[in-house]
TORKOL-4160 file (C-alpha; in steps of 0.2 Angstrom, whole numbers, padded with zeros to 4 digits, m for minus):
437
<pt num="1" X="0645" Y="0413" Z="0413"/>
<pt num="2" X="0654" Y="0425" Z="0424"/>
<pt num="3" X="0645" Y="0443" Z="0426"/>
<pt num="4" X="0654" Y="0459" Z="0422"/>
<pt num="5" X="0657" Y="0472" Z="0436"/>
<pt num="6" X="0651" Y="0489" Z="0433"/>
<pt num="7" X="0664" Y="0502" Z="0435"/>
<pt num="8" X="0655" Y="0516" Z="0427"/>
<pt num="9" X="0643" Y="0524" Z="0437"/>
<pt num="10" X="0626" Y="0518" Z="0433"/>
<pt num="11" X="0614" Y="0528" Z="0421"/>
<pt num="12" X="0597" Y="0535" Z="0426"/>
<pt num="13" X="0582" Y="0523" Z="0427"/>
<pt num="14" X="0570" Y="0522" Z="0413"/>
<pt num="15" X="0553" Y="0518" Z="0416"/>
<pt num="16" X="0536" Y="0518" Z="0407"/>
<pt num="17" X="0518" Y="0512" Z="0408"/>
<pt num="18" X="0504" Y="0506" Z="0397"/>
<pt num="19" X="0485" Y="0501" Z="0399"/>
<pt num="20" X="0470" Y="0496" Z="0388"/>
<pt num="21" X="0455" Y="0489" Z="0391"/>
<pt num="22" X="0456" Y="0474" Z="0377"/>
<pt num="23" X="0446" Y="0469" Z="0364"/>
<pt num="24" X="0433" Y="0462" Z="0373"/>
<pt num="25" X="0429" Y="0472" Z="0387"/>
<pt num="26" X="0420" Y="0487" Z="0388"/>
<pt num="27" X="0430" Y="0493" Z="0404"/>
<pt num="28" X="0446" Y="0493" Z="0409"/>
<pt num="29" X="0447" Y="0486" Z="0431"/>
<pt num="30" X="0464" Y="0486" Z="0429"/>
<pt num="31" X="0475" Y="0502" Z="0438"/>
<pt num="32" X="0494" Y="0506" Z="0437"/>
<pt num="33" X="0508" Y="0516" Z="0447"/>
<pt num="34" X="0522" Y="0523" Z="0439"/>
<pt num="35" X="0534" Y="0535" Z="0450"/>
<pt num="36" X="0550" Y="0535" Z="0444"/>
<pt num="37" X="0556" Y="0547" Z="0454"/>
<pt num="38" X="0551" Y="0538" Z="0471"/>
<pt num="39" X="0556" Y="0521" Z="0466"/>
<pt num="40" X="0538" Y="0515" Z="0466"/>
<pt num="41" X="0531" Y="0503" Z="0454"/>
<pt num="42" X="0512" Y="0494" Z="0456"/>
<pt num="43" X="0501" Y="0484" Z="0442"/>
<pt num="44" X="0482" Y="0481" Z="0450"/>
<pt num="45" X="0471" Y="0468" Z="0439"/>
<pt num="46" X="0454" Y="0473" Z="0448"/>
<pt num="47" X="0438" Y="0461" Z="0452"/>
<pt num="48" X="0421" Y="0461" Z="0454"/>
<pt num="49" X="0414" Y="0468" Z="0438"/>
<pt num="50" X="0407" Y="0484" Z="0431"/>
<pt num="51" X="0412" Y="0498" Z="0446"/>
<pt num="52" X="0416" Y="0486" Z="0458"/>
<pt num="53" X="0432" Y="0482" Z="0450"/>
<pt num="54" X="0439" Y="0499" Z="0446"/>
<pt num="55" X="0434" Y="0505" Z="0466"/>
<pt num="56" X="0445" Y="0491" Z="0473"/>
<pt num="57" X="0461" Y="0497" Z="0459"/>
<pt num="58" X="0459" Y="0514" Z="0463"/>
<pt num="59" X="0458" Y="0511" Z="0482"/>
<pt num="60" X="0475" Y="0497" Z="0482"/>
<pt num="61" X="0482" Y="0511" Z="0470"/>
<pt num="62" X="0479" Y="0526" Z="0483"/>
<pt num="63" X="0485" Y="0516" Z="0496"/>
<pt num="64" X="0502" Y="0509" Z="0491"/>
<pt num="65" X="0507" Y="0528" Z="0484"/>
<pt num="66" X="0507" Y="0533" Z="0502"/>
<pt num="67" X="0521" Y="0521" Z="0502"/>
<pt num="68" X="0534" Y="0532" Z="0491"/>
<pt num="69" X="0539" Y="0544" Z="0508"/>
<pt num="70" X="0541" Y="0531" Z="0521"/>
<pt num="71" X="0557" Y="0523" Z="0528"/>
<pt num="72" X="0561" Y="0506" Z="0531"/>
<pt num="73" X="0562" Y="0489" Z="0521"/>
<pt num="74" X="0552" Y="0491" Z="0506"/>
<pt num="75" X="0544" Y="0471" Z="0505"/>
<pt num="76" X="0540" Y="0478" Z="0524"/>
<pt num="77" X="0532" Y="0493" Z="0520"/>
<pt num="78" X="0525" Y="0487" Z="0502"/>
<pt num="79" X="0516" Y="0472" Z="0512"/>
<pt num="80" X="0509" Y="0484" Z="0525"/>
<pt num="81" X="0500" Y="0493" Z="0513"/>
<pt num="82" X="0492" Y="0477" Z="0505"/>
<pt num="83" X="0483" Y="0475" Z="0521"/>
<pt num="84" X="0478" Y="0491" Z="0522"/>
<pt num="85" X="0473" Y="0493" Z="0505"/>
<pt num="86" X="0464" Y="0477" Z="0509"/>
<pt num="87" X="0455" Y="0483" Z="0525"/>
<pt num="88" X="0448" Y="0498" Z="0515"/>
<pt num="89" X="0441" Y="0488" Z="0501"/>
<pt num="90" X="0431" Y="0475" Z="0514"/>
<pt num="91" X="0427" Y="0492" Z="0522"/>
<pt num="92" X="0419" Y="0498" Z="0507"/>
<pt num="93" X="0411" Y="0483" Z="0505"/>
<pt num="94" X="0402" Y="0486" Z="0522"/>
<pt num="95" X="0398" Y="0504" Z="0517"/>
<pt num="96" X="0393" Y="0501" Z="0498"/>
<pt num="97" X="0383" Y="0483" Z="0496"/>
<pt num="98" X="0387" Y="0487" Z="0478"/>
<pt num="99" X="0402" Y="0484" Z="0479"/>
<pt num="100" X="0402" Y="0470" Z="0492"/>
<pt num="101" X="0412" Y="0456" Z="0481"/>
<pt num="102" X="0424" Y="0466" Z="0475"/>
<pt num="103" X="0443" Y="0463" Z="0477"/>
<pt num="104" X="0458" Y="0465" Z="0468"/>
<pt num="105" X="0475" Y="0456" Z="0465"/>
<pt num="106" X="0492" Y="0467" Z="0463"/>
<pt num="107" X="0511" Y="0468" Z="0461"/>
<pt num="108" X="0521" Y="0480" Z="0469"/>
<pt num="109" X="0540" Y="0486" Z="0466"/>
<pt num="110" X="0550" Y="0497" Z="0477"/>
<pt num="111" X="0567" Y="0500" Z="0475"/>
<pt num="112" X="0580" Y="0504" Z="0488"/>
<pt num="113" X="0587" Y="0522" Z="0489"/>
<pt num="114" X="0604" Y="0515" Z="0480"/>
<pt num="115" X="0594" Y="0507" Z="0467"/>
<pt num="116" X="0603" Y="0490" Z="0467"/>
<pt num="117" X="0589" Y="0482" Z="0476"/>
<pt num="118" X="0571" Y="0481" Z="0476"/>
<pt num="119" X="0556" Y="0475" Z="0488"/>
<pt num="120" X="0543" Y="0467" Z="0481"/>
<pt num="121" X="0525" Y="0463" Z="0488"/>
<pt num="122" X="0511" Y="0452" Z="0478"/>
<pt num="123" X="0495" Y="0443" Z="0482"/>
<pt num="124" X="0485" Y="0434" Z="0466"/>
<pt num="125" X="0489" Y="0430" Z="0447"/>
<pt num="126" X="0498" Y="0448" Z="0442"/>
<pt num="127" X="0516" Y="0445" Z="0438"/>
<pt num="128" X="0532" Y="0454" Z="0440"/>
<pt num="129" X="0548" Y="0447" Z="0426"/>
<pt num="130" X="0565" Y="0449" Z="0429"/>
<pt num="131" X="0574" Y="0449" Z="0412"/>
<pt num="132" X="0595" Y="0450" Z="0411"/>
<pt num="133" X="0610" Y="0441" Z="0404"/>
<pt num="134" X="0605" Y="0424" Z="0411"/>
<pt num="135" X="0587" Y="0426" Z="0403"/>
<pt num="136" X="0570" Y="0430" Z="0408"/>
<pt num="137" X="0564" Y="0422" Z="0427"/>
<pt num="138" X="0545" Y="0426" Z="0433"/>
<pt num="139" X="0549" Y="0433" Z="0454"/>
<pt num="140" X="0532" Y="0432" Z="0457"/>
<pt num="141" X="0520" Y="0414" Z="0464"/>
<pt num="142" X="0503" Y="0415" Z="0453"/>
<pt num="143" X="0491" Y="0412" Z="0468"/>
<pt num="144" X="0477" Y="0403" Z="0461"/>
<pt num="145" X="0468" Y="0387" Z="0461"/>
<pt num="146" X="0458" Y="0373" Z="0452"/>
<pt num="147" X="0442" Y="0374" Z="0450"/>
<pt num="148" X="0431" Y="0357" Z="0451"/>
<pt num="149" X="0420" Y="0362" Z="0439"/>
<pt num="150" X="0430" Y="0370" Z="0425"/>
<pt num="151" X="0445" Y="0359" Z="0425"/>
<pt num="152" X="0453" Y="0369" Z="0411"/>
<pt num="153" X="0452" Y="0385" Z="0422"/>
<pt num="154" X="0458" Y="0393" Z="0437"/>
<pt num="155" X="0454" Y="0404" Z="0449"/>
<pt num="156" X="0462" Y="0417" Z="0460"/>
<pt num="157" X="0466" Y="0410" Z="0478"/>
<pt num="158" X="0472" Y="0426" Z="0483"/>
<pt num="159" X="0467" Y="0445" Z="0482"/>
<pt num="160" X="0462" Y="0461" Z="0492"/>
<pt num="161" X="0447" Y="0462" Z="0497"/>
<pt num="162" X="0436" Y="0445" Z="0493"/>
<pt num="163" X="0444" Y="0433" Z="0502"/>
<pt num="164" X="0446" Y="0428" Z="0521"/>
<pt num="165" X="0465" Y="0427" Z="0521"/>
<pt num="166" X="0479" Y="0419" Z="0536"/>
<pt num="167" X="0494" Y="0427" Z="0541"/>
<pt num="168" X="0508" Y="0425" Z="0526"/>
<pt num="169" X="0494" Y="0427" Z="0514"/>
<pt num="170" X="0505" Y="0444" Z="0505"/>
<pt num="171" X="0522" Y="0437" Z="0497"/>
<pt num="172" X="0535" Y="0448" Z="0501"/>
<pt num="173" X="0553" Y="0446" Z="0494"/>
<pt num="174" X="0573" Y="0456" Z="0490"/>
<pt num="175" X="0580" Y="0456" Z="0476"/>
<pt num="176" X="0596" Y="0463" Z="0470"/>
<pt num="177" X="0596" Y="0469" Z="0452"/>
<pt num="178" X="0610" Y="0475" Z="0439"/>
<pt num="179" X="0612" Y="0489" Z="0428"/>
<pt num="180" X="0601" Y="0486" Z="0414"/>
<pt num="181" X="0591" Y="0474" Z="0420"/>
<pt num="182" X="0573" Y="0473" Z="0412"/>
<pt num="183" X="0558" Y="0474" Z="0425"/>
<pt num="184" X="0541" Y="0471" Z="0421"/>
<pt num="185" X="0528" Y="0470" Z="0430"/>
<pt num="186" X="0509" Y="0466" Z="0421"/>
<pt num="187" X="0491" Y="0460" Z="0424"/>
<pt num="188" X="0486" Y="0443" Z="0417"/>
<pt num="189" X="0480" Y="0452" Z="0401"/>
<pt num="190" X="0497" Y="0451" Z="0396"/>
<pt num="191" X="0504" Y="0433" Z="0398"/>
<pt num="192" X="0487" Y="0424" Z="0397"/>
<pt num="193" X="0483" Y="0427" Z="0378"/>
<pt num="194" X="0502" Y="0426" Z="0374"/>
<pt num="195" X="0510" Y="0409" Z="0373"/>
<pt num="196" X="0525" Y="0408" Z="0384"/>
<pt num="197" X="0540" Y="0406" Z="0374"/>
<pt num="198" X="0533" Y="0422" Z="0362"/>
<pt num="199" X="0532" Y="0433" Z="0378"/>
<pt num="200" X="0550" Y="0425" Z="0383"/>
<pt num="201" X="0558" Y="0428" Z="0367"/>
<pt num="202" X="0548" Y="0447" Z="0365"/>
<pt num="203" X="0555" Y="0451" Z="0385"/>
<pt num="204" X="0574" Y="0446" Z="0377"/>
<pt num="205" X="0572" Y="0453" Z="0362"/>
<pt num="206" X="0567" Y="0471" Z="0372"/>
<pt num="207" X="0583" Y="0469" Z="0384"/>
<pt num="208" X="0595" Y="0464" Z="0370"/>
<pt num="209" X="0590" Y="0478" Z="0360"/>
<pt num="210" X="0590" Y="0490" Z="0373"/>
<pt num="211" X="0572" Y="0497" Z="0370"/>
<pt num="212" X="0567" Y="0511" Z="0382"/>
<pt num="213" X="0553" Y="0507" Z="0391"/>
<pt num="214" X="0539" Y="0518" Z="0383"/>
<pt num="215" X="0542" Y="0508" Z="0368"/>
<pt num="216" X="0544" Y="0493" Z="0378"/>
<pt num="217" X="0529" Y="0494" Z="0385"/>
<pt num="218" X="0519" Y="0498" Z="0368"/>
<pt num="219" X="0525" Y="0484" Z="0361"/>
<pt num="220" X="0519" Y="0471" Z="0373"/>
<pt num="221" X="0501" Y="0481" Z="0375"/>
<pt num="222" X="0502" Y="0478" Z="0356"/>
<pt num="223" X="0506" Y="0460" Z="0356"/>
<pt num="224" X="0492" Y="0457" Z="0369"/>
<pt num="225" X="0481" Y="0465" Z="0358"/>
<pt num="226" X="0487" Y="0457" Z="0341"/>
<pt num="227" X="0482" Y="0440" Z="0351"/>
<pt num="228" X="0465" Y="0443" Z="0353"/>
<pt num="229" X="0464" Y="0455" Z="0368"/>
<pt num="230" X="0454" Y="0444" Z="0379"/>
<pt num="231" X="0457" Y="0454" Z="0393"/>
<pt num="232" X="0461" Y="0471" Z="0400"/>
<pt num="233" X="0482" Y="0472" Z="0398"/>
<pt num="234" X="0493" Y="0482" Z="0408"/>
<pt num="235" X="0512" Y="0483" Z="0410"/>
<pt num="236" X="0526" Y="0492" Z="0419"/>
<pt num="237" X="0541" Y="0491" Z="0413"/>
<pt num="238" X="0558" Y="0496" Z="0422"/>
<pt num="239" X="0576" Y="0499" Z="0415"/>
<pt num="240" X="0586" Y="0496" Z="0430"/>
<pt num="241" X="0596" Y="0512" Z="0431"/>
<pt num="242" X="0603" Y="0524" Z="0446"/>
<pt num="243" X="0593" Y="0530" Z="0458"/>
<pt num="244" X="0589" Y="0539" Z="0474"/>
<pt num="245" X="0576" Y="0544" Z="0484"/>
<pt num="246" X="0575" Y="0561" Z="0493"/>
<pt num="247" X="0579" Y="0577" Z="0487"/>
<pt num="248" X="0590" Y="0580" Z="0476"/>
<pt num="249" X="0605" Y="0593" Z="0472"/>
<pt num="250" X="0602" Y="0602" Z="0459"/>
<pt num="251" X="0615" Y="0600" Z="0444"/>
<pt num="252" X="0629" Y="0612" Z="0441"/>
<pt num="253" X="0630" Y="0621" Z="0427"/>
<pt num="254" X="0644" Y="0619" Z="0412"/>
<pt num="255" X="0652" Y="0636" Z="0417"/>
<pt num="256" X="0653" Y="0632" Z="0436"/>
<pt num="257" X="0655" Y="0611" Z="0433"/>
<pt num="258" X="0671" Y="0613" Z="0422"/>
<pt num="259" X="0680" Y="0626" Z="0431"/>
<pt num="260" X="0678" Y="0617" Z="0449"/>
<pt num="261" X="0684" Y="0600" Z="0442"/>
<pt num="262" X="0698" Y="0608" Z="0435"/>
<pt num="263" X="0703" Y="0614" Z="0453"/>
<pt num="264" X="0698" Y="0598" Z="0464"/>
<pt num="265" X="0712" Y="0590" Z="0449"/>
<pt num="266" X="0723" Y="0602" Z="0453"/>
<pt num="267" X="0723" Y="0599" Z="0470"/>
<pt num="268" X="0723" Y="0581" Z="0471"/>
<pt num="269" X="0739" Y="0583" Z="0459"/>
<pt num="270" X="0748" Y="0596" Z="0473"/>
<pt num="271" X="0741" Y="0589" Z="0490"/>
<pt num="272" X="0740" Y="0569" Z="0485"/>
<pt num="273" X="0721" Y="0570" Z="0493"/>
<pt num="274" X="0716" Y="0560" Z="0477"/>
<pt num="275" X="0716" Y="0544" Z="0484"/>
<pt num="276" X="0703" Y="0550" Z="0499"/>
<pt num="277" X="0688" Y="0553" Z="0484"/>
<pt num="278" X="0677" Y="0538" Z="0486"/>
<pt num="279" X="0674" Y="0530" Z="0469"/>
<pt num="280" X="0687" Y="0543" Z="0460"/>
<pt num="281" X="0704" Y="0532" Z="0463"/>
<pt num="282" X="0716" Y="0524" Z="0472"/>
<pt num="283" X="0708" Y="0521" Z="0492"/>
<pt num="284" X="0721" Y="0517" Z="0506"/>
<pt num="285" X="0725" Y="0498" Z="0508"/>
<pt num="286" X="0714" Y="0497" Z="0522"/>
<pt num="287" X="0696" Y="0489" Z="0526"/>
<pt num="288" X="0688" Y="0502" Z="0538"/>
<pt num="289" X="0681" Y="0495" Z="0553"/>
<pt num="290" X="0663" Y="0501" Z="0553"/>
<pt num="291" X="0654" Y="0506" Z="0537"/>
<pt num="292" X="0639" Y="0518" Z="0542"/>
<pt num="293" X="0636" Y="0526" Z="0528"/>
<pt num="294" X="0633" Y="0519" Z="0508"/>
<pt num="295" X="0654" Y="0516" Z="0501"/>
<pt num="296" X="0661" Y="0509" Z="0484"/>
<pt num="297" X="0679" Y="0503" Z="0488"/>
<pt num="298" X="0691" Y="0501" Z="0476"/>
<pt num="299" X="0706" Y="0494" Z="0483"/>
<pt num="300" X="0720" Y="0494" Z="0470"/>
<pt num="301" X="0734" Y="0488" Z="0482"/>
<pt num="302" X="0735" Y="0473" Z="0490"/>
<pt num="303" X="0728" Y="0471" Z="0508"/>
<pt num="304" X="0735" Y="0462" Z="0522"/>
<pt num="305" X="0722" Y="0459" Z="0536"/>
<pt num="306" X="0727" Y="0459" Z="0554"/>
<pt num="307" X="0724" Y="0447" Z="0567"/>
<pt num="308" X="0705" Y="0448" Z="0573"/>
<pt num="309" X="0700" Y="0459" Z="0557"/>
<pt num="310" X="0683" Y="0464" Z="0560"/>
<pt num="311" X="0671" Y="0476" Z="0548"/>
<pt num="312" X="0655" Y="0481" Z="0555"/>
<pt num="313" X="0641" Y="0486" Z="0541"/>
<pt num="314" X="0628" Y="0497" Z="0549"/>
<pt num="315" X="0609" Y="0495" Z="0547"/>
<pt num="316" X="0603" Y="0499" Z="0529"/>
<pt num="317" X="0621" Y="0503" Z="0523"/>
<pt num="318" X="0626" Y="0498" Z="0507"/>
<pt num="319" X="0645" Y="0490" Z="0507"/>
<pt num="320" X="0653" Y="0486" Z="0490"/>
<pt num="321" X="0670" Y="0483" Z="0489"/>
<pt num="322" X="0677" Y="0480" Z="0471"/>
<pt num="323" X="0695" Y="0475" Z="0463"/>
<pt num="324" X="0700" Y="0469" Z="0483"/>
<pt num="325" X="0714" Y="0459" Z="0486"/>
<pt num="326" X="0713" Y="0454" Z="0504"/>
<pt num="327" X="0724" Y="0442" Z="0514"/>
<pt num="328" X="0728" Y="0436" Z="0533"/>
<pt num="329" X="0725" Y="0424" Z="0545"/>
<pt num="330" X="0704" Y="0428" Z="0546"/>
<pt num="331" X="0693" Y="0440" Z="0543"/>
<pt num="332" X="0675" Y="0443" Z="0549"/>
<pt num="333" X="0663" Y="0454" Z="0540"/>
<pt num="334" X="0646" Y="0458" Z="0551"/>
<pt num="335" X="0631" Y="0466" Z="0542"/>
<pt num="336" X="0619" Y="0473" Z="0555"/>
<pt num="337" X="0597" Y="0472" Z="0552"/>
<pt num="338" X="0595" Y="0476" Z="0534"/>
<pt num="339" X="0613" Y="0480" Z="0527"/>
<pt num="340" X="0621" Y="0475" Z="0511"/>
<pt num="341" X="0635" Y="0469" Z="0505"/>
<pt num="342" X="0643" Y="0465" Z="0489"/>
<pt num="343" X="0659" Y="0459" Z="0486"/>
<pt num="344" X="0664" Y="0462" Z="0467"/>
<pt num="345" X="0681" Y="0454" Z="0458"/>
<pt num="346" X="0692" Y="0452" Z="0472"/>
<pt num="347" X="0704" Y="0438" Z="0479"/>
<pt num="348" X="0700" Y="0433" Z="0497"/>
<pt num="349" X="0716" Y="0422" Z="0506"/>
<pt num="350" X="0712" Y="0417" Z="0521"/>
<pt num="351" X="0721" Y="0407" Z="0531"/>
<pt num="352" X="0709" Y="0404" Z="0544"/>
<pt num="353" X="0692" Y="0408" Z="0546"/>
<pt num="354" X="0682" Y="0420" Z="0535"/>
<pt num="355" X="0666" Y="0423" Z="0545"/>
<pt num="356" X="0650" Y="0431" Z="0539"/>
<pt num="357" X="0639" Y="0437" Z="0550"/>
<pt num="358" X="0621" Y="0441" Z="0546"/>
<pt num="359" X="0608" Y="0449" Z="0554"/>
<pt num="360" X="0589" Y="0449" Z="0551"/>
<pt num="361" X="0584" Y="0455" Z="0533"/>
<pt num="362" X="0602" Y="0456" Z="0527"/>
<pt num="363" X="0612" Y="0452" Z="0512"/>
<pt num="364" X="0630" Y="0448" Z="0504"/>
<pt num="365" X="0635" Y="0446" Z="0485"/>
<pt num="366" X="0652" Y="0439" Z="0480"/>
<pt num="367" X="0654" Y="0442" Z="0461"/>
<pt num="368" X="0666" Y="0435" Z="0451"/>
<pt num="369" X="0680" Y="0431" Z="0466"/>
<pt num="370" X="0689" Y="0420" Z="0472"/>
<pt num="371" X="0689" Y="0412" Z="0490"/>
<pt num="372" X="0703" Y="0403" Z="0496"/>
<pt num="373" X="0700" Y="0402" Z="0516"/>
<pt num="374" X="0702" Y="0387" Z="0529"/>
<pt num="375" X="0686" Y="0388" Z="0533"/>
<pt num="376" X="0670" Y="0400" Z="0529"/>
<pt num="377" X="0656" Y="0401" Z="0543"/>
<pt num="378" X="0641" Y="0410" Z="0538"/>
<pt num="379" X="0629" Y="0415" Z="0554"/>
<pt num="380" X="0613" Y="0422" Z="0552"/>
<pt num="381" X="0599" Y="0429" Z="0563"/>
<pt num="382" X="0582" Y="0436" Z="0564"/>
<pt num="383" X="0564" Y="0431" Z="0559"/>
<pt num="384" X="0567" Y="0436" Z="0539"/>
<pt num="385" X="0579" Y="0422" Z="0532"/>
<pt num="386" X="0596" Y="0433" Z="0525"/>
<pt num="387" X="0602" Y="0431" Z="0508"/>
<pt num="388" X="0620" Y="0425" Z="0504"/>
<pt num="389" X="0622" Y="0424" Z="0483"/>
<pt num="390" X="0637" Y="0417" Z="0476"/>
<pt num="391" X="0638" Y="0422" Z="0458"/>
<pt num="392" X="0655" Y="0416" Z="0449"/>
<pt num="393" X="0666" Y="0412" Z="0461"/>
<pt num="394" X="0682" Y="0402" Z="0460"/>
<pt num="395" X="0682" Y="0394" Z="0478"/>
<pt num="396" X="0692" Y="0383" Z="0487"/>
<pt num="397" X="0687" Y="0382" Z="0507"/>
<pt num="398" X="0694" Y="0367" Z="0517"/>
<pt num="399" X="0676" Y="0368" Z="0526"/>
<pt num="400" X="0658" Y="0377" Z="0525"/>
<pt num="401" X="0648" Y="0378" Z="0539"/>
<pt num="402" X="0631" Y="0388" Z="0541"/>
<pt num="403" X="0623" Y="0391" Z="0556"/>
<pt num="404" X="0602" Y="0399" Z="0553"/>
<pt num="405" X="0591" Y="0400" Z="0539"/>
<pt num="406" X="0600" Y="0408" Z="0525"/>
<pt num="407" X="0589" Y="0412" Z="0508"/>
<pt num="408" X="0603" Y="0404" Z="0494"/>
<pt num="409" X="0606" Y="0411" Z="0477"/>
<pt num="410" X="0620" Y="0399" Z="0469"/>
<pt num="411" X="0628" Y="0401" Z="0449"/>
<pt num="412" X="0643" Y="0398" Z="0440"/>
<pt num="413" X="0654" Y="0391" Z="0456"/>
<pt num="414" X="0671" Y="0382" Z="0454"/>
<pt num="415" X="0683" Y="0374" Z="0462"/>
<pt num="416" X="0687" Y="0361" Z="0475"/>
<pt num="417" X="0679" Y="0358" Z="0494"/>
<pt num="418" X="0666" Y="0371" Z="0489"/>
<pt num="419" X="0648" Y="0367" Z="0489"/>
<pt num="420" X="0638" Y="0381" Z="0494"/>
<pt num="421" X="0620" Y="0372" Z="0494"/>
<pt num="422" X="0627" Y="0356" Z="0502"/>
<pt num="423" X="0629" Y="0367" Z="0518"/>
<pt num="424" X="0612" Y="0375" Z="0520"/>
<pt num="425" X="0598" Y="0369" Z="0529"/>
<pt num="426" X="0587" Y="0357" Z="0522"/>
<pt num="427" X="0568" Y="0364" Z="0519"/>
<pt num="428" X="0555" Y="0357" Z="0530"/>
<pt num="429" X="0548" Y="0340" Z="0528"/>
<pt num="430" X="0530" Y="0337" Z="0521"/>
<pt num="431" X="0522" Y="0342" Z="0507"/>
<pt num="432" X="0521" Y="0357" Z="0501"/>
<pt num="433" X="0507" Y="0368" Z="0509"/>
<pt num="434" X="0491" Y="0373" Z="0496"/>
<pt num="435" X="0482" Y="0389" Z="0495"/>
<pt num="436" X="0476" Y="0399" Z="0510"/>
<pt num="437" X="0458" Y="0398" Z="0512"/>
């Protein structure tokens, strides 16, 4: 099923937490961080029993808040502060032989400051869920492992603190996420007691119904509890929303808001400068050739692209042309280390070559387009594997090439000589590898 564009701008995020100790358990290990207002989401399910477990919460906790300030990739920074949070829980250890087995697994969410993306870092058996209109998807790998004696159970092969872990032992990962979209990120108090199509159905029910996420996240503490409680539960849940980090302008009032919009009207009316107010109206039927700073394009005429047409994204800057239609002989659209693009309802006829170009840690959308091009090269580069997702796409390309590893998100594509995953790289032979040690 095709997605719907969002033309209206995007309401605020919702967010809420909830923690109890269970039914069983005299203490609650577990720890959360909630901070809407810097984009910043954890759940920490701690181990090693009485104390032990709570110190090793509160230090991940303490550590991964320090986050909210810095710049730079969140799954970079989020999975920094794992291994620190990591090193000060073995160095406790050292200082405190109380608390020498102690560890912790976790979950962290940190969204970009444009709020359609998120980094994610995790290590061990919490979970983050991803609930929208295609249904509810867990983004998070349980790291865990048989145990010989207990056939029926498992145990953590991952986590802060207890374990002597090899490089790549945090999973660190993009997403982008839609308005409205349901994130929830918990400890294993929630899923483990709950059957998995109740939680499923539960997590759809909350998204169809639009439940804020206070009442959200009651609700699941509840239904962990109503099913026995084995086990301290604790959830974060996330309304996807609009959201930006820094400081913020404050609002205008009714009595200065109303009387400057009837003026900027005005103008636009008298001068024609209308068209210039990114996200207001009608834009210029041109692609600028270098985007450095965050743009939503709306290009309501049609778009003829010269010869060599070239659009340079800079680093960290989001792209998002909607409503395009776009024609000429070729087109290449370069996003630099870390920049996004998203290309939302629009017609791309290309006689040639539409080239994609994508450097490390970057990403393109095309939503709900079509492709008609003699050829489409995508090209990536750099150590973190770019994303390219196709979602809804009517496509017809006389040939596909892809040079570099390219992370593929493919859904609801059509059309003829157009198979995205038939051009990507194959995954390395040999099976699968197991646990770190």
């Amino acid at each position: 099923m095709l997605s719907t564009p969002n033309w209206r701008p995007w309401p605020r995020m919702d967010a809420a937490a909830r923690t109890h100790a269970g039914k069983v358990r005299a203490n609650n290990e577990d720890a959360l961080l909630c901070k809407p207002e810097a984009g910043l989401f954890a759940v920490v399910d701690g181990m090693g029993g009485e104390e032990s477990g709570e110190v090793a919460a509160a230090i991940a906790i303490a550590t991964l808040a320090q986050v909210a300030d810095q710049t730079g990739p969140s799954e970079t920074l989020l999975a920094r502060a794992f291994s620190e949070a990591r090193e000060r829980v073995l160095a406790e250890g050292v200082k405190n032989p109380l608390h020498g087995n102690m560890g912790a697994v976790a979950t962290a969410v940190r969204f970009e400051d444009n709020g359609r993306f998120i980094g994610v870092a995790h290590v061990g058996d919490t979970r983050l869920y991803r609930v929208d209109k295609r249904g509810v998807r867990v983004l998070t790998t349980d790291h865990v492992q048989a145990m010989p004696d207990q056939p029926n159970r498992q145990a953590v092969a991952r986590d802060l603190g207890r374990k002597q872990m090899q490089d790549g032992w945090v999973e660190s990962s993009r997403y982008a996420v839609g308005m409205g979209d349901l994130l929830v990120l918990c400890s294993d108090g929630l899923y483990g007691p709950v059957e998995p199509k109740e939680l499923e159905s539960t997590l759809i029910a909350i998204q169809q119904r639009k439940m804020d996420a206070d009442s959200a996240a009651q609700k699941l503490v509840a239904l962990a509890l109503a099913r026995g409680g084995p086990d301290n539960v604790t959830v974060v849940v996330i309304r996807v929303g609009r959201f930006r980090r820094g400081r913020r302008v404050p609002r205008l009032t009714l009595a200065v808001a109303i009387p400057v919009l009837l003026l900027l009207i005005g103008l636009a009316s008298v001068t024609g400068v209308w068209g210039g107010l990114d996200g207001l109206g009608r834009h210029p039927n041109v692609l600028p050739l270098a985007v450095d700073r965050d743009v939503v394009l709306k290009v309501t005429d049609a778009t003829a692209l010269g010869a060599g047409a070239r659009t340079e994204v800079k680093p960290g800057v989001m792209f998002d042309v909607r409503g395009a239609d776009l024609s000429g002989p070729a087109w290449t659209l370069h996003l630099d280390k870390g920049a996004h693009a998203r290309i939302d309802r629009a017609v791309l006829r290309i006689d040639g070559d539409l080239h994609v170009e994508l450097d490390d840690g970057s990403d393109v959308t095309f939503v709900d387009s079509r492709i008609q091009a003699g050829s489409l090269t995508i090209t990536a580069t750099g150590p973190r594997p770019p994303q390219v997702s196709f979602l809804g796409i009517i496509g017809t390309v006389g040939a596909l090439s892809i040079d570099g590893q390219i992370t593929p998100t493919v859904n609801a594509v059509y059309g003829t000589g157009f198979d995205p995953l038939a051009a990507y790289p194959a995954p390395p032979s040999g099976p699968p590898p197991g646990p770190n040690p």
